[in-house]
C-alpha positions in Angstrom: -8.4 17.7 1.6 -5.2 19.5 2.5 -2.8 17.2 -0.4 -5.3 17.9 -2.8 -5.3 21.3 -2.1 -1.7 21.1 -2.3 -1.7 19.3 -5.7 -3.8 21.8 -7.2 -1.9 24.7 -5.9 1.2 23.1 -7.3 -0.4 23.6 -10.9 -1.0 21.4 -14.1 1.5 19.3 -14.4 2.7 18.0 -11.4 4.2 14.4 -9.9 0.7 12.8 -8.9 2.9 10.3 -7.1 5.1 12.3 -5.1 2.5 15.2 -4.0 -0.8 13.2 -3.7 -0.5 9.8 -3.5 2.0 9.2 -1.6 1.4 11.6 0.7 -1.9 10.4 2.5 -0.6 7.1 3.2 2.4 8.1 5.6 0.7 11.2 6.9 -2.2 8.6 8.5 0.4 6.1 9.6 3.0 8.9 11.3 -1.0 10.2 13.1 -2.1 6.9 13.9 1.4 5.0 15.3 2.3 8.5 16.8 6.2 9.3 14.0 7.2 12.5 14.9 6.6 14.7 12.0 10.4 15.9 11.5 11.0 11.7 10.7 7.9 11.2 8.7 9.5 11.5 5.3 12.7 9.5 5.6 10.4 6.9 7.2 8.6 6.7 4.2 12.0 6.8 1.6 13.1 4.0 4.6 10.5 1.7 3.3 10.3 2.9 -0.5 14.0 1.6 -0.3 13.1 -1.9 0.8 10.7 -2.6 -1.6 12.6 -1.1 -4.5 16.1 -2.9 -3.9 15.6 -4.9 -7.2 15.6 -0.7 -9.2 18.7 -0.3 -11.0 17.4 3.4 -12.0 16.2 3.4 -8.0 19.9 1.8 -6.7 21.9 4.2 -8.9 25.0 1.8 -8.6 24.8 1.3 -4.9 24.9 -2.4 -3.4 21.1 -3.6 -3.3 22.3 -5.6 0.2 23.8 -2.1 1.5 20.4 -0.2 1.1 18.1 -2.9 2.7 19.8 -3.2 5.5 21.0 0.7 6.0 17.0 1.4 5.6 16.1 -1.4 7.9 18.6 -0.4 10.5 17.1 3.5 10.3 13.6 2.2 10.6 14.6 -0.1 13.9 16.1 2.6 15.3 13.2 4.9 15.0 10.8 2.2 16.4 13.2 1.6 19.4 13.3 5.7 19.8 9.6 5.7 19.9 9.2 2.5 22.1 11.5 4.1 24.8 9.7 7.3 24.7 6.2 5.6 25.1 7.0 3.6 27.8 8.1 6.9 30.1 5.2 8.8 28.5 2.2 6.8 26.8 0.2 8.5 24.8 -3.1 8.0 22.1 -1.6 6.6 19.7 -0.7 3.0 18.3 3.0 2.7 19.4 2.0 3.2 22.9 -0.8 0.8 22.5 1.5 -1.8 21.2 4.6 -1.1 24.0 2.3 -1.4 26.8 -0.1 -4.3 25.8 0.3 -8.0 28.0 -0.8 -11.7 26.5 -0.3 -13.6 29.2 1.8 -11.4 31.3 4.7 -11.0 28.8 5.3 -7.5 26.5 6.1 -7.5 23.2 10.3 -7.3 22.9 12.4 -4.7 21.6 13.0 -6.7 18.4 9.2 -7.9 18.5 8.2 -4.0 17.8 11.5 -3.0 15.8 10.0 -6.0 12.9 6.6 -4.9 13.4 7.3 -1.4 12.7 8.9 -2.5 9.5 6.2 -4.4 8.7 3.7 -1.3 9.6 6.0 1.0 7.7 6.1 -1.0 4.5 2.7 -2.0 4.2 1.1 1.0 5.1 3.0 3.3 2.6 3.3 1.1 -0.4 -0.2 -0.6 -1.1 -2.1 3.0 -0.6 0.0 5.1 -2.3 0.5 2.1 -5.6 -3.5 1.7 -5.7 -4.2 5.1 -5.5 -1.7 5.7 -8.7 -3.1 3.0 -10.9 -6.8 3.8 -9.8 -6.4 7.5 -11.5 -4.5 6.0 -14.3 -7.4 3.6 -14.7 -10.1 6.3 -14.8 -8.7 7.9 -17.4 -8.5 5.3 -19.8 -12.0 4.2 -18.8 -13.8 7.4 -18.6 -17.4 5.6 -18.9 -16.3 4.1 -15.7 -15.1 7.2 -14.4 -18.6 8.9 -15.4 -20.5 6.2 -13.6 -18.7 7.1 -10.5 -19.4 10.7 -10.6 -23.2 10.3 -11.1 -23.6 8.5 -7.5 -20.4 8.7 -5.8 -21.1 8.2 -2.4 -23.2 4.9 -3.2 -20.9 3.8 -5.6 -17.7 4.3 -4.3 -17.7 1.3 -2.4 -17.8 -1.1 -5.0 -15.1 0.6 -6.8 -12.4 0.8 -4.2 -13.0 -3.3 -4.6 -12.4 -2.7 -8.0 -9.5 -0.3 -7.6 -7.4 -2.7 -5.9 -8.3 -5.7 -8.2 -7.7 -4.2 -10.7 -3.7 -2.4 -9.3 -2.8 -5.7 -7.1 0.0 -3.5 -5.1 1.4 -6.5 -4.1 2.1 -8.8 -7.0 4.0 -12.2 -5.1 4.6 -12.8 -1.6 6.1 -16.2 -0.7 5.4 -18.5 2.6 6.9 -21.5 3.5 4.6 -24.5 3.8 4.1 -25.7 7.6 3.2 -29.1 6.8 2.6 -31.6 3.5 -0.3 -30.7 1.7 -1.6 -31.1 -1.8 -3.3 -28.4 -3.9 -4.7 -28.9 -7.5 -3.0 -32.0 -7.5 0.8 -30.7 -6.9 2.0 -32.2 -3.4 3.7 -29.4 -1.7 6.3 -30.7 0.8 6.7 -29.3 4.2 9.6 -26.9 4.6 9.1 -25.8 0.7 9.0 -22.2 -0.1 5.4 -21.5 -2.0 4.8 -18.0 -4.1 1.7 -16.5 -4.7 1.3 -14.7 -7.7 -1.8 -12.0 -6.6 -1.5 -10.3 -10.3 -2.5 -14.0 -11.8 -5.6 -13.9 -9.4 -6.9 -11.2 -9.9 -6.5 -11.8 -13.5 -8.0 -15.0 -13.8 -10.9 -15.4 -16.5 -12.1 -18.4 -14.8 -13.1 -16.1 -12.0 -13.6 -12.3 -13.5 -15.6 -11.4 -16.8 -13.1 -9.3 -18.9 -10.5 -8.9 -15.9 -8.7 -6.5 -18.0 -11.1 -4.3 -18.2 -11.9 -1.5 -15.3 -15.6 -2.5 -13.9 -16.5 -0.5 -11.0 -19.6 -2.2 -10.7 -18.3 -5.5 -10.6 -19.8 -7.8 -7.8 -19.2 -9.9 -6.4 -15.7 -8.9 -6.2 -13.7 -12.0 -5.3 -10.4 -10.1 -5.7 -7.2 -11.4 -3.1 -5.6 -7.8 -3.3 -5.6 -7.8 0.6 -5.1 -11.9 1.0 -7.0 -14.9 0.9 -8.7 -14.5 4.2 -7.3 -16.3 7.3 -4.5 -15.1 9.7 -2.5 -13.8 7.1 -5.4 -11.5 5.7 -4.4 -7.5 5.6 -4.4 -5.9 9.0 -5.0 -2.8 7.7 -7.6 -3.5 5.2 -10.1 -1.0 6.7 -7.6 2.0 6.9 -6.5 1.3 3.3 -10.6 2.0 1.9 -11.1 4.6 4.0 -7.9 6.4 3.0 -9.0 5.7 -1.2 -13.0 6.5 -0.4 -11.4 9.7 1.1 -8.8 10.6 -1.3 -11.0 10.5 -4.6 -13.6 12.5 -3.1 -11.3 15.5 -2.9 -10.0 14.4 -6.1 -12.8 13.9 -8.1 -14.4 17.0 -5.9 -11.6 19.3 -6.2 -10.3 18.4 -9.2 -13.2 17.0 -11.4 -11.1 16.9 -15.0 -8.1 15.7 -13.2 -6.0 12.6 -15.6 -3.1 11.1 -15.5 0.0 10.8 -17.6 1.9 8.0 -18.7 3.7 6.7 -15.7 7.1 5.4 -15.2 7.2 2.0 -13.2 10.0 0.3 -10.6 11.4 -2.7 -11.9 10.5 -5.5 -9.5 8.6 -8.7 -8.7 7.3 -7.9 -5.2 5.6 -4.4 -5.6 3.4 -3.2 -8.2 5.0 0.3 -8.2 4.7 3.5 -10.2 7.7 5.5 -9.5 6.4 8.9 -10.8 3.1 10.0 -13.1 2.4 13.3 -14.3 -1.4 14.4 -14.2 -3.0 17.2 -15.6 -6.6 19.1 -14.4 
């Protein structure tokens, strides 16, 4: 409620990107893992930088190698900051959680939470913040979709967050390495062999979705691998991520009923489905 109030009081016109969508994402991470608010923002340009290293508008002549690992450094030292601090004074909140926690009578390590504070950093941030962009650019080219929202929103809203990250796909590729020999669709993959996933193909696929192109908030089933396959590698924060984009388009769509976007302005890449900035008008 308080970013869209701050959208709308910025005026007609604004950065959708940079005042509402990317806002909600790191200001429910810094709450939940406990960032200290003066950090919050260069934690979230910290892992903006390590998805966008493949930018040259983004890199502005710097060393793509230089700014992942200058960001990645920053971001381990915050997590090593905050793990010290929780261990001499725990408090309700995720990173104390995860410093204190025993499997077997051994604690995470140092390096154990610097990586999964990268990982918590990055994935919370990006895949919010990228959905919620192409969700408003895709109500206002559909706006019988749109419509159909408003008329029953609180039933219907569930069904098209599915549909909302089908039809973004944040994450475009991610590659794994195969653990042991396997064949799939008749290509034997080797084990050791590095495997990409192509999410964007998935979620396209015609043998799967009637008119994937098209913006169906109705659609169901919903088969869509925006969030994984399912297994161990499945999104942790799955959950987190609806109920940020169920809470975020009610303000919006209470707030600022005739809100649309502009054309936006993308980050060159083959990881993250990013806009980089989108005006909007209501």
């Amino acid at each position: 409620a308080e970013i869209v109030s701050e959208l709308r009081a910025a005026g007609s016109g604004a950065d959708f990107v940079d005042l509402c969508a990317k806002e909600l994402p790191i200001r429910t991470l810094s709450d939940m893992v406990g960032i200290p608010e003066a950090e919050r923002h260069q934690v979230a340009a910290a892992a903006d930088a390590l998805v966008s290293w493949g930018d040259p508008v983004y890199l502005d002549g710097r060393n793509p190698l230089e700014v992942l690992v200058t960001n990645q450094m920053y971001l381990h030292q915050v997590a090593l900051a905050l793990a010290a601090d929780r261990r001499a004074n725990p408090g309700d909140d995720l990173f104390s959680a995860l410093v204190h926690a025993e499997v077997e009578g051994s604690r995470l390590t140092n390096q154990e939470i610097a990586a999964f504070f990268v990982l918590l950093a990055v994935a919370g941030n990006d895949t919010t913040r990228q959905t919620t962009s192409h969700a408003l650019k895709a109500l206002t080219d559909f706006g019988d979709q749109r419509a159909w929202l408003a008329e029953d929103f609180d039933d219907r809203i569930g069904l098209a967050v599915e549909e909302f990250v089908r039809f973004a796909t944040p994450v475009m590729t991610f590659r794994r390495t195969a653990a042991s020999d396997y064949e799939l669709g008749g290509q034997q993959i080797t084990a050791g062999e590095k495997v990409v996933m192509f999410y964007s193909s998935a979620n396209r696929d015609a043998a799967v979705f009637d008119r994937p192109e098209r913006l169906d908030l109705s659609r169901h089933p919903n088969p869509h691998v925006g969030f994984g396959g399912g297994g161990r590698h499945f999104c942790l924060g799955a959950h987190v991520a609806r109920a940020q984009l169920r809470a975020i388009f009610a303000e919006l769509l209470g707030q600022l009923p005739d809100i649309a976007a502009g054309e936006p302005s993308y980050v060159a890449g083959n990881f993250v489905h990013a806009i980089r900035a989108m005006p909007c008008t209501f």
